[in-house]
C-alpha positions in Angstrom: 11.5 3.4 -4.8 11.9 1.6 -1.5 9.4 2.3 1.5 10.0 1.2 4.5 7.0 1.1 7.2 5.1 -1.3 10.0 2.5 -4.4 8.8 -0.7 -3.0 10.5 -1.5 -6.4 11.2 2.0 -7.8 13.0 3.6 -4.5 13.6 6.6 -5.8 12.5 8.7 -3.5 9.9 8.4 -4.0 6.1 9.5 -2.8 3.1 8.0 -2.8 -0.2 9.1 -1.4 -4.2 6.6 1.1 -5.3 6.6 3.5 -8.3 4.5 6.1 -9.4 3.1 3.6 -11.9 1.8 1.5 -9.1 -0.7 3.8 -8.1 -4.0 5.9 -9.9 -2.2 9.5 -9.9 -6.0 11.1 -10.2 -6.7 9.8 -6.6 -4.9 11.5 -3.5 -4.5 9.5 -1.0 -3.9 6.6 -3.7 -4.9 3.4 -2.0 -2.1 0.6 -3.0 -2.2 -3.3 -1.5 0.3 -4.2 0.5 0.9 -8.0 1.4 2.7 -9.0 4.2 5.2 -12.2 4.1 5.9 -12.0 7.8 2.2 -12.3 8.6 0.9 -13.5 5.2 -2.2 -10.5 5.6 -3.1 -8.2 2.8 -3.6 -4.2 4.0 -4.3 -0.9 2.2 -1.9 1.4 2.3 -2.7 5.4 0.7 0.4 7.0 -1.0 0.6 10.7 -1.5 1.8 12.2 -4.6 5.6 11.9 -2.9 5.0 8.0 -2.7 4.2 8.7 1.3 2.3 6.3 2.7 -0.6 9.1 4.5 -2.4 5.7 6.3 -3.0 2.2 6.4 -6.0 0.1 7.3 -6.6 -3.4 8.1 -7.9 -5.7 4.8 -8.6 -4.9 1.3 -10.8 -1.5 0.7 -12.8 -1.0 -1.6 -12.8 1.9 -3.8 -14.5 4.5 -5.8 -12.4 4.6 -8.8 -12.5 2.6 -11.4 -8.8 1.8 -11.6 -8.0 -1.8 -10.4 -5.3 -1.5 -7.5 -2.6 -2.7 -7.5 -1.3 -5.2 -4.7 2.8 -5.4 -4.0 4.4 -7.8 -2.1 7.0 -6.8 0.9 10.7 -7.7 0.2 
């Protein structure tokens, strides 16, 4: 599935190929890594169970669960 949203580092607009796969489906918000080309910057971006992104914050976050996370280039 293709998402289309804004790097929080360059505000410029993205697009990335996540599935349901990508993420830890027993964590909602799900976070997901998402790394820029246009900037070359890595952020964390939190899926809903739709594959909405909810929010986005600068860097890599660390998380409680015990999943590793997954980190998806932009197209």
């Amino acid at each position: 599935m293709h998402k289309f949203n804004t790097c929080p580092y360059c505000n410029q607009k993205i697009s990335f190929k996540i599935e349901l796969e990508d993420i830890d489906t027993n964590y909602y918000p799900a976070p997901v890594y998402i790394s820029c080309k246009l900037c070359n910057q890595t952020s964390t971006f939190y899926m809903d169970s739709r594959l909405q992104v909810s929010y986005k914050e600068l860097g890599i976050k660390k998380s409680k669960m015990t999943t590793k996370i997954k980190t998806i280039k932009t197209l």
